[in-house]
C-alpha positions as CSV (number, residue, x, y, z in Angstrom):
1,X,59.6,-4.8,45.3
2,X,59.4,-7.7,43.1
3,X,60.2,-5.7,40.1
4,X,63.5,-4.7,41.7
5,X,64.1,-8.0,42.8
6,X,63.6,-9.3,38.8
7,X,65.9,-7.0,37.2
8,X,68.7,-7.8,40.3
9,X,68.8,-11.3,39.4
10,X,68.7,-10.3,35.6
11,X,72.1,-8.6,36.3
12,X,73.6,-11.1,38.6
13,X,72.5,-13.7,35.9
14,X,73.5,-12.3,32.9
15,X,77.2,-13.1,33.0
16,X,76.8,-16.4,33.7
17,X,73.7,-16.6,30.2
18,X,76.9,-14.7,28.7
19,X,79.3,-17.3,29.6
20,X,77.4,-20.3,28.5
21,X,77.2,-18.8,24.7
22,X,80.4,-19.0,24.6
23,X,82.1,-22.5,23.3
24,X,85.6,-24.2,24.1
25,X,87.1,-26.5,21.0
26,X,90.1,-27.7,20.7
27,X,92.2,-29.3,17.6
28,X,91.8,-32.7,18.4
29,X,87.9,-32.8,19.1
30,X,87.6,-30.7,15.5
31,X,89.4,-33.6,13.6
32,X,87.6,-36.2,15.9
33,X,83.7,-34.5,14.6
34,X,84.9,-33.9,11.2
35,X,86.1,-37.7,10.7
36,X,83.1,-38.9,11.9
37,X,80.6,-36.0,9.8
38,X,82.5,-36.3,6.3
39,X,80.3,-37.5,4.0
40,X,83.0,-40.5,2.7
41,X,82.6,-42.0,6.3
42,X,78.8,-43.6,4.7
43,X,81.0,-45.9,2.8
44,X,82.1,-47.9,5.2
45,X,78.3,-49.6,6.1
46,X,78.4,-50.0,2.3
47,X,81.5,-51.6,2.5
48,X,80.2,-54.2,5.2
49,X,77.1,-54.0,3.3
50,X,78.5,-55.6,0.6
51,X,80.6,-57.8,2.0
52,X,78.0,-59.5,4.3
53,X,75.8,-60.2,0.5
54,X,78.5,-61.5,-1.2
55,X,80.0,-64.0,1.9
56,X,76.2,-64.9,2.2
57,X,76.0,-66.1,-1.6
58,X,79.4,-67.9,-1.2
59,X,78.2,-69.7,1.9
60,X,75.3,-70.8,-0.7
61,X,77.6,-72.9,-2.6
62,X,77.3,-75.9,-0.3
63,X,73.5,-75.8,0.0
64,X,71.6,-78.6,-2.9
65,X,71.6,-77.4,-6.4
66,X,68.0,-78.4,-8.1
67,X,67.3,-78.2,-11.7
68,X,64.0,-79.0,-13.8
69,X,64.7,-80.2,-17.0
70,X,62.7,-81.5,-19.9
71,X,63.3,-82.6,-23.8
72,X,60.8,-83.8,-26.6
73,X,62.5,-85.6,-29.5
74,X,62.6,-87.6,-32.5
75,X,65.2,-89.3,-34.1
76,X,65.4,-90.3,-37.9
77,X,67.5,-94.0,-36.9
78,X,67.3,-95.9,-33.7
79,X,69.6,-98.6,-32.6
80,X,68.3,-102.1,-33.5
81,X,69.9,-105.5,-32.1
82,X,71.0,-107.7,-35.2
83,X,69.8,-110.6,-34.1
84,X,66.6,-112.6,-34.8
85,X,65.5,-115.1,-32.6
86,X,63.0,-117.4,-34.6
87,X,59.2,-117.0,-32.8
88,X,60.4,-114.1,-30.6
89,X,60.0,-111.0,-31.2
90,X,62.5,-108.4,-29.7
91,X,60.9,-104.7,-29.6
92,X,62.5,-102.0,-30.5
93,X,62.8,-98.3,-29.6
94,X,60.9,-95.7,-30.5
95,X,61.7,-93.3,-32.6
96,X,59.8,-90.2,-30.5
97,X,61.1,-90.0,-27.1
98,X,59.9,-87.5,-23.9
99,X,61.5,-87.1,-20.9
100,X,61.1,-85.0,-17.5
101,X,64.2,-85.0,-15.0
102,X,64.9,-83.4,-11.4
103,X,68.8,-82.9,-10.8
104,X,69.6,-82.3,-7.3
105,X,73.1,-81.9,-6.9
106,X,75.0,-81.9,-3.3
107,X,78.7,-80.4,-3.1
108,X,80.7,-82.0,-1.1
109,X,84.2,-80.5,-1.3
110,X,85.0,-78.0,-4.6
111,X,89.0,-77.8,-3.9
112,X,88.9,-74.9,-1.5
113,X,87.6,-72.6,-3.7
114,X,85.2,-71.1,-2.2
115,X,87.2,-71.0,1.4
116,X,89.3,-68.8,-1.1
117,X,86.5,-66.9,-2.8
118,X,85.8,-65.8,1.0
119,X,89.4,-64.9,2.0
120,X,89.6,-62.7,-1.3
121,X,86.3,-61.1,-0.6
122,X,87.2,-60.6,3.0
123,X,90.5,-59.3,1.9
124,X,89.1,-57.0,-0.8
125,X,86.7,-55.2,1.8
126,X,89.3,-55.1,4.6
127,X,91.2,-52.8,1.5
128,X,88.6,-50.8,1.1
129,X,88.1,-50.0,4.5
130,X,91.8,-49.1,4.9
131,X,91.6,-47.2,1.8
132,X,88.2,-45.1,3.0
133,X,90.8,-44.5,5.8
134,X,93.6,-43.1,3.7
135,X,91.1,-40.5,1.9
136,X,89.8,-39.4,6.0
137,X,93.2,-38.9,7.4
138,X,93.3,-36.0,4.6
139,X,90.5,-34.5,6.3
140,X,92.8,-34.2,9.3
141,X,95.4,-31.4,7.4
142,X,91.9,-29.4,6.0
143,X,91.2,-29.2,9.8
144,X,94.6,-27.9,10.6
145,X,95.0,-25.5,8.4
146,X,91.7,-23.9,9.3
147,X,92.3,-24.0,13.0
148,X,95.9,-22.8,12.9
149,X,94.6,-20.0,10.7
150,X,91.7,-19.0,13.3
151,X,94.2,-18.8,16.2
152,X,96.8,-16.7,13.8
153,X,93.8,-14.4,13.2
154,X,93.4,-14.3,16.9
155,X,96.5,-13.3,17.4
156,X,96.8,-10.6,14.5
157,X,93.9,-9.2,16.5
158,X,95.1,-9.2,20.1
159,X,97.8,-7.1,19.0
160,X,95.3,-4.8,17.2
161,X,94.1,-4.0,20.2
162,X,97.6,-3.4,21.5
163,X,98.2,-1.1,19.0
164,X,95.2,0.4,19.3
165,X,95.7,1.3,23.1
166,X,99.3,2.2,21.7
167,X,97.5,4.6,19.5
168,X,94.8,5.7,21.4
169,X,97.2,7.1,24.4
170,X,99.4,9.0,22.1
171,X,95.9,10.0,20.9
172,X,95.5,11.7,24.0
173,X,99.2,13.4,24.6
174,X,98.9,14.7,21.5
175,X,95.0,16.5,21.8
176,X,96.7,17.4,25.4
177,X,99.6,18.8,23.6
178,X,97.2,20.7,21.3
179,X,95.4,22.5,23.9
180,X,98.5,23.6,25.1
181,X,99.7,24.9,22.0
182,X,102.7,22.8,21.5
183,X,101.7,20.4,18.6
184,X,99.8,21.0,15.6
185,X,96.7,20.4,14.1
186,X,98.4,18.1,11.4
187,X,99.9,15.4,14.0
188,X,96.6,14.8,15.6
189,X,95.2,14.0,12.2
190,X,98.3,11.7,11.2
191,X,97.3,9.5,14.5
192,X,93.8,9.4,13.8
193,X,94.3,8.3,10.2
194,X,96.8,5.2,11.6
195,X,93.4,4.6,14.2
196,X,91.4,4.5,10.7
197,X,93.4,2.2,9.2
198,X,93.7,0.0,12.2
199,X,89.7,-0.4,12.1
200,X,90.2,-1.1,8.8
201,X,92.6,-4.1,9.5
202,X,89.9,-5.2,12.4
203,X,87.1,-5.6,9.9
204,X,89.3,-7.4,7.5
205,X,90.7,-10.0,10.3
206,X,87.0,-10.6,11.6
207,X,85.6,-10.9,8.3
208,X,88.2,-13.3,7.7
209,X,87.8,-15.4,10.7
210,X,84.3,-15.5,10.5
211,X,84.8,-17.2,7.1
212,X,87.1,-19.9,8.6
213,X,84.6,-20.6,11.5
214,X,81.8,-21.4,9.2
215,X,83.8,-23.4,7.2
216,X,85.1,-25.1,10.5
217,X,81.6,-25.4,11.0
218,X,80.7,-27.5,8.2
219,X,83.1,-29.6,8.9
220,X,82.3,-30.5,12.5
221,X,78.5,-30.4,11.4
222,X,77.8,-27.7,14.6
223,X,77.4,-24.3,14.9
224,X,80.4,-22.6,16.5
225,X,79.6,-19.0,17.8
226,X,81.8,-16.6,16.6
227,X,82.9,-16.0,20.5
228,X,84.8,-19.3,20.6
229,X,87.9,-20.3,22.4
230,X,90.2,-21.9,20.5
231,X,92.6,-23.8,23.0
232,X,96.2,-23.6,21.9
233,X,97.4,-27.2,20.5
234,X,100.2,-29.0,22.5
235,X,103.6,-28.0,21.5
236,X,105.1,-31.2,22.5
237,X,106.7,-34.0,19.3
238,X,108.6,-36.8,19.5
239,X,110.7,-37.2,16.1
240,X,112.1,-40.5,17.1
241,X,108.9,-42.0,16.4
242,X,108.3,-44.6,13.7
243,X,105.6,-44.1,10.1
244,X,102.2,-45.1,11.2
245,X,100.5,-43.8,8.2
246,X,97.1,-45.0,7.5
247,X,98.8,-45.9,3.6
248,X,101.1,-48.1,5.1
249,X,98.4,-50.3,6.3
250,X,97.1,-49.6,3.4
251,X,100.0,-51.4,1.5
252,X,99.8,-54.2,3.9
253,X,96.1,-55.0,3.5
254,X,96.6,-55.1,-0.4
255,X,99.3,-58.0,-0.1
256,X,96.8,-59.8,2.2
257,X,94.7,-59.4,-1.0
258,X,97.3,-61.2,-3.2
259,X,97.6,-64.1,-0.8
260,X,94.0,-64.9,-1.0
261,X,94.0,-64.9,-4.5
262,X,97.0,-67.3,-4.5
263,X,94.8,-69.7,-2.8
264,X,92.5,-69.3,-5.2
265,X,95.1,-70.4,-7.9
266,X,95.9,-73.6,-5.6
267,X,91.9,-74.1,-5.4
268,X,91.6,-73.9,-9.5
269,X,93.6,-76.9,-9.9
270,X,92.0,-79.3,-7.0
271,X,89.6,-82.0,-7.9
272,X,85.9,-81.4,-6.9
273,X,83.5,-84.0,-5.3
274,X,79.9,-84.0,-5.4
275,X,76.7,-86.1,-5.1
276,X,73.9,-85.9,-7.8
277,X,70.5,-88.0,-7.7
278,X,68.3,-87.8,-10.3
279,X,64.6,-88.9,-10.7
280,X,62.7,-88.6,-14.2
281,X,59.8,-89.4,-15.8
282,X,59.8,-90.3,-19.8
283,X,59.4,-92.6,-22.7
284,X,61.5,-94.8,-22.1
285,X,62.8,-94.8,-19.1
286,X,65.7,-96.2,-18.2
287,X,65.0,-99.8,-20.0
288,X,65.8,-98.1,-23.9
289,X,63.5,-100.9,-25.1
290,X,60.5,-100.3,-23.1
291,X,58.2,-98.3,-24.7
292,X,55.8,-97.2,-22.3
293,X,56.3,-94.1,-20.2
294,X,58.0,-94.9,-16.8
295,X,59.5,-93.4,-13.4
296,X,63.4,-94.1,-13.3
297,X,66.0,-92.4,-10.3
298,X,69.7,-92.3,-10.8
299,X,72.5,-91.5,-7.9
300,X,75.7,-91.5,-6.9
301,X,78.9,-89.7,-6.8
302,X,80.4,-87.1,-9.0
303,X,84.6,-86.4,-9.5
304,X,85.5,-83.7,-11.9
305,X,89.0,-82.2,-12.4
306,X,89.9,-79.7,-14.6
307,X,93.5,-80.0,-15.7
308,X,93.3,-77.3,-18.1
309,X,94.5,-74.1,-15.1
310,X,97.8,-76.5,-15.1
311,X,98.9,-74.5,-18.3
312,X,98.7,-71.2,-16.6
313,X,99.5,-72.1,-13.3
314,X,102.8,-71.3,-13.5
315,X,102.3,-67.7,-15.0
316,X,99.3,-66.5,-12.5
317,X,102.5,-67.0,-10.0
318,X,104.3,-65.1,-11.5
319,X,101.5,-62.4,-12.1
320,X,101.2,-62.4,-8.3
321,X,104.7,-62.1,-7.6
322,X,104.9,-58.7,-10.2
323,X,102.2,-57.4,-8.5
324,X,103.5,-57.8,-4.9
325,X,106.6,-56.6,-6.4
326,X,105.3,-53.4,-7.6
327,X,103.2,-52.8,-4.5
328,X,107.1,-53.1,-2.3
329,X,107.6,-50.6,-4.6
330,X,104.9,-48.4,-4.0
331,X,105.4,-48.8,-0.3
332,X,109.4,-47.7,-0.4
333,X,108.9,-45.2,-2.7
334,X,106.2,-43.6,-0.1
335,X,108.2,-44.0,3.2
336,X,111.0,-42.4,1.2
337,X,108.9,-39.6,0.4
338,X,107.7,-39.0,3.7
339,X,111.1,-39.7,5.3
340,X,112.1,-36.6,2.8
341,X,109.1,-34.7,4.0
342,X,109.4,-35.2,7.8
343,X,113.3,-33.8,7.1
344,X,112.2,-30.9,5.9
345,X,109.2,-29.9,8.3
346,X,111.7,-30.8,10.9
347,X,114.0,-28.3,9.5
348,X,111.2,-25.2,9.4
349,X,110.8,-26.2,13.2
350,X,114.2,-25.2,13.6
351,X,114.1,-22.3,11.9
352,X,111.1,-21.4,13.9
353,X,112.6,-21.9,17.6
354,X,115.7,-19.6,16.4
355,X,113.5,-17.2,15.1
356,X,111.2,-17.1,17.8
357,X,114.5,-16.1,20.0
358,X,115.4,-13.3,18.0
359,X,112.0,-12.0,17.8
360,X,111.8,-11.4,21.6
361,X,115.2,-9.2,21.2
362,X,113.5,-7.7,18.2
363,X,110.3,-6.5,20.1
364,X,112.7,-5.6,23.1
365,X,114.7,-3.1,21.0
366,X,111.6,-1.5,19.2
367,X,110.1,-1.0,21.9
368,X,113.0,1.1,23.1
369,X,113.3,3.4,20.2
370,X,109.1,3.5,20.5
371,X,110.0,4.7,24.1
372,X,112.6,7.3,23.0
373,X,110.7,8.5,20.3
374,X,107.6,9.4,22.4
375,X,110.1,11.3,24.8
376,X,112.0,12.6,21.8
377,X,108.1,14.2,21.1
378,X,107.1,15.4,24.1
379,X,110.4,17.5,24.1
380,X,109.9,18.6,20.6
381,X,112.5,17.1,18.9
382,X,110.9,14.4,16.9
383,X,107.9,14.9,14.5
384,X,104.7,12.7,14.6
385,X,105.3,10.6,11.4
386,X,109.1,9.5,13.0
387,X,106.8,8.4,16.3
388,X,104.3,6.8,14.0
389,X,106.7,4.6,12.1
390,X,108.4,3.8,15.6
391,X,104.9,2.7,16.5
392,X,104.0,0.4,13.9
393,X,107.7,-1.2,13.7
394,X,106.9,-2.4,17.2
395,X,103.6,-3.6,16.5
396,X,104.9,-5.4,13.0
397,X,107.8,-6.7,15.4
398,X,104.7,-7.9,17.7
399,X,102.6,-9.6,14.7
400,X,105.9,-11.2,13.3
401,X,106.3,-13.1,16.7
402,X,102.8,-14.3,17.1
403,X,103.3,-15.6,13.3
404,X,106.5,-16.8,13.8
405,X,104.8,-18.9,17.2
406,X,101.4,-20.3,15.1
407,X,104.2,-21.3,12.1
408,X,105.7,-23.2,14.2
409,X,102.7,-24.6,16.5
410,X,101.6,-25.7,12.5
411,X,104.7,-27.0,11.9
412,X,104.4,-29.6,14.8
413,X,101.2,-30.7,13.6
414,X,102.4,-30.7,10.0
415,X,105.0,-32.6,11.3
416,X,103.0,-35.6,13.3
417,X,100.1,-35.5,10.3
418,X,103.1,-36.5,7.8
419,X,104.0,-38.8,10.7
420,X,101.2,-40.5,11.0
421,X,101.0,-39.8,15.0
C-alpha cells in the first residue's frame, strides 16, 4: 500500500518538478543582469575610489604645514660696523654659524584654488562615470541581438514541427496509397528523404540556439536551461520621442569639466594669504652680534601673488573656448548621426509592417495550391516531387513571416537603443 501510494504522488508530482525547471526571461531583465555582471561595471567603485583619495588630500591643504630645517656654515667675510668707539669694544660676528628652525605654516585663503582643484576633480569623475555608462549601454544591442536571435530560432523551429506534421500525414496517405497499389515505392522514399532533411535542419537550429543561450548565459552570469521561455518583447514605440543617449550626457558632463578648470584659471591669478611662525635654535640667534647659541621665534602674516599666469591668462581662455567648441561639435555631429540612423530604422519598420501584410496573403495562397496539389495526388494527377515543392513553398512562405515578424520586433528595439529610450 505505501508503495502504490509513493509512485502515485511521484506521478501527480512530476509535472509540477517538470514545470519548475523551466525558466521565464524576458528582454528587459537580460539587459538589466548583464549591466549589472559586465565586468566594466567594477570601475565605477574605482572611480569613487579615487575620487574620495584625491578630495581627501585637497581638503589637506588647509591643515598646518611643518617643516624641520637645519644649516651649518661658514663664511670667508662677515659684516663689521665701521665705527670705533674709544674704550668700547663692539663684537663682532662669527664667522661659523649653526642653526635649527621649525616652520609651521597656516593657509588661510590660496585664491580659490583648491575650491577649484575640487570642482575639476569632481567634474573629472562625474565624466568618467558617464563615460563607463556610454561603454554599458553597448552591452544593451549585444543582448538584443542574442535574444531576438533565440526567439527567431524558436520560430524557425515551431514551423519545423509544422512541416513535420505536414510531412508526416502525407507520410501516411502515401504508405496507405502503397498498400493499395496506387503509388509507388519511389514517392514514399522522396517524403522520407524531405523528413531527413527536416531532422537535419532541427539539429542545426538547436545546436544553434543552444550556442546563443550560453552565451546569453555569460552575460546574465546564470544558468538558463535550454527549456526557457523567452517572452516576446513589446511591440509598442513612440518616434516622437526626444535623444536621451547616455553620450549626450556624456557631452554635457565634459563641459562641466571645462567650467571647473576655468575657475581654476581665475584661482591662478588671486593673491594667497597665509600665517607662518617660526621658532629656531642657533648661533646667533636673532641678535647677528650675539655669539652665543640662543632660542629665537618669528610670526606673522604671509601675502604672495604671482603675477606671472597674467601673461597666459588670456590664451588659457581661449584654450577653453576651442575646446568647448570642438566638444559642440562633437555633440551635433552625433545627434546628426543618430537623427540619420533613427530615419533609416524607421524606414525598415515600414518595410516590415507592409511586408508582414503580404506575407499573410502569401501563406493564404500557398496553402491553397498545397491543398490542390494533395487532391491533384490522391486523384493521380500530380506526382510526389510537384506535392513536395508545394509543401516546402508553404512552409518557406511560413518561415519568411515569422522572420519578417522578429525583423521587425528587432527593428523596434534597434530603433529605441539608437534612441536612447
Amino acid at each position: 500500500m505505501k508503495t502504490k501510494t509513493y509512485i502515485f504522488l511521484q506521478v501527480c508530482l512530476l509535472p509540477c518538478l517538470l514545470f519548475s525547471q523551466l525558466s521565464v526571461i524576458n528582454l528587459e531583465e537580460c539587459q538589466e543582469k548583464a549591466r549589472e555582471n559586465y565586468p566594466l561595471i567594477k570601475q565605477y567603485d574605482l572611480i569613487s575610489l579615487a575620487e574620495d583619495y584625491t578630495l581627501d588630500n585637497l581638503a589637506k591643504n588647509y591643515l598646518p604645514q611643518i617643516s624641520l630645517g637645519g644649516q651649518a656654515s661658514y663664511q670667508t667675510q662677515i659684516t663689521k660696523i665701521p665705527i670705533k668707539i674709544p674704550g668700547y669694544n663692539i663684537p663682532e660676528m662669527d664667522k661659523d654659524q649653526y642653526k635649527i628652525t621649525l616652520d609651521v605654516t597656516q593657509l588661510l585663503w590660496d585664491g580659490g584654488a583648491t575650491r577649484s582643484q575640487k570642482k575639476i576633480t569632481q567634474a573629472n569623475s562625474d565624466f568618467e562615470k558617464q563615460k563607463l555608462e556610454v561603454n554599458l549601454y553597448t552591452v544593451r544591442e549585444k543582448i538584443n541581438q542574442l535574444y531576438f536571435g533565440i526567439l527567431t530560432i524558436d520560430k524557425q523551429l515551431n514551423q519545423l514541427d509544422v512541416l513535420t506534421s505536414d510531412l508526416q500525414t502525407n507520410y501516411n496517405l502515401v504508405s496507405a496509397m502503397l498498400k493499395n497499389g496506387v503509388a509507388m515505392v519511389s514517392d514514399l522514399d522522396l517524403v522520407k528523404v524531405e523528413l531527413l532533411n527536416t531532422d537535419q535542419k532541427r539539429i542545426e537550429l538547436t545546436t544553434l540556439r543552444m550556442a546563443y543561450i550560453k552565451m546569453l548565459s555569460l552575460f546574465i552570469h546564470e544558468e538558463i536551461s535550454q527549456g526557457v521561455e523567452l517572452k516576446l518583447p513589446d511591440n509598442s514605440i513612440n518616434f516622437d520621442q526626444e535623444i536621451s543617449r547616455p553620450e549626450l550626457r556624456m557631452y554635457d558632463k565634459q563641459n562641466l569639466v571645462y567650467e571647473a578648470k576655468e575657475s581654476t584659471i581665475k584661482a591662478k591669478n588671486m593673491p594667497k594669504f597665509s600665517l607662518f611662525a617660526q621658532g629656531g635654535y642657533g648661533k646667533p640667534g636673532l641678535n647677528m652680534l650675539n655669539s652665543d647659541f640662543k632660542t629665537y621665534a618669528i610670526g606673522g602674516v604671509r601675502l604672495s601673488w604671482n603675477f606671472g599666469n597674467l601673461y597666459t591668462k588670456k590664451n588659457e581662455y581661449r584654450l577653453l573656448k576651442n575646446d568647448r567648441n570642438s566638444l559642440q561639435s562633437q555633440k551635433e555631429t552625433f545627434l546628426f548621426n543618430t537623427h540619420v540612423q533613427l530615419t533609416q530604422i524607421q524606414n525598415e519598420i515600414n518595410k516590415y509592417e507592409q511586408l508582414m501584410v503580404k506575407d499573410d496573403e502569401i501563406i493564404r495562397l500557398r496553402n491553397s495550391v498545397k491543398k490542390a496539389g494533395e487532391s491533384k495526388y490522391k486523384n493521380g494527377i500530380y506526382n510526389m516531387n510537384d506535392l513536395i515543392g508545394d509543401i516546402n513553398a508553404e512552409n518557406q512562405a511560413r518561415v519568411t513571416q515569422s522572420i519578417h515578424e522578429m525583423q521587425y520586433l528587432q527593428s523596434i528595439y534597434n530603433y529605441k537603443y539608437t534612441q536612447g529610450n
